[in-house]
N, C-alpha and C positions, 0 to 999 in steps of 0.2 A: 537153458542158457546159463553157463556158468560165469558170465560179469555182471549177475543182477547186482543191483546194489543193495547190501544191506546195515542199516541204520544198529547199531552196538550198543545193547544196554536201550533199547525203545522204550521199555516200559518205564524206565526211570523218568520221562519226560512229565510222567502226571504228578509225581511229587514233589516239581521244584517248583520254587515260588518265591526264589529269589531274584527272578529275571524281570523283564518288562514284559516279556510274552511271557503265557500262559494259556498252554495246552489241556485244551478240556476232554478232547477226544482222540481216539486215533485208530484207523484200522491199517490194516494190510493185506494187501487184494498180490496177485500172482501179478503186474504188471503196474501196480502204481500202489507207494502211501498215500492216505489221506488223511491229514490233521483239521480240527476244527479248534479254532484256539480266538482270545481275546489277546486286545495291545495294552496298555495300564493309562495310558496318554488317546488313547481314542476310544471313546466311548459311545459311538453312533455304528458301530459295526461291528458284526461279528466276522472273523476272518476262517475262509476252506483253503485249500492248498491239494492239489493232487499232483506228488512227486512220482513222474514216472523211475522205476526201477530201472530200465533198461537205458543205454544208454543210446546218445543221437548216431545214427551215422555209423557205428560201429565206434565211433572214440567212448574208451573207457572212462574217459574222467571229462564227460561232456551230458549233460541229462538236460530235462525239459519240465517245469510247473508251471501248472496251469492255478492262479489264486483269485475267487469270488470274494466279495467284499457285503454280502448281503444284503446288497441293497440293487447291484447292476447285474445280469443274465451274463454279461459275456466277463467272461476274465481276462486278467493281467495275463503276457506268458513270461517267463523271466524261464533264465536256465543259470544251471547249476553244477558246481564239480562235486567230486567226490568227500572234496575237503571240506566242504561247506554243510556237512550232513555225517560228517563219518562219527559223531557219539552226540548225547542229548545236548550241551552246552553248545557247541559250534551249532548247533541245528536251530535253536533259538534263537543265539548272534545273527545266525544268516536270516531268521525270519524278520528280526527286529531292524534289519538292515530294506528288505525288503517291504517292510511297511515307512521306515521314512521315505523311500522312493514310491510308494503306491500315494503317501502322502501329497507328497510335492505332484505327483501327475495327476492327482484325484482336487488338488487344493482344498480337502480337505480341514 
């Protein structure tokens, strides 16, 4: 399938550590990424994320993650554009955005 989505410059994500999020791991599987990363403001969870590659429906700039909070079996689902992932920095932003919303519905 040639609209997989792919993340630019991935491996840069483990060296920064100027953000709030903080990527500890990450693989890439034929059909989804998977990051495991820490928030700097929540300290009771470890956060997963499996970003499907492919996109919903056939729309290019519509995808689907699934994110574990290491503490509950079922995850959050949230979706995502292309823009929200297209290089390391916006890929953070969109997580760090994603954890104040898991915040507020987790009450955390």
């Amino acid at each position: 399938m040639n609209n997989m989505i792919t993340i630019n410059n991935i491996d840069k994500i483990l060296s920064i550590n100027s953000q709030q999020i903080e990527i500890e791991s990450y693989n890439t599987f034929g059909e989804y990424y998977r990051f495991v990363f820490h928030h700097n403001n929540i300290h009771s969870a470890h956060f997963s994320v499996h970003m499907n590659r492919n996109p919903d429906r056939g729309d290019n700039n519509s995808y689907t993650m699934k994110l574990w909070d290491g503490i509950s079996n079922n995850p959050l689902v949230y979706n995502f554009g292309l823009h929200d992932v297209k290089d390391p920095f916006t890929l953070l932003s969109y997580l760090h955005d994603v954890i104040n919303d898991w915040d507020n519905v987790t009450n955390k």
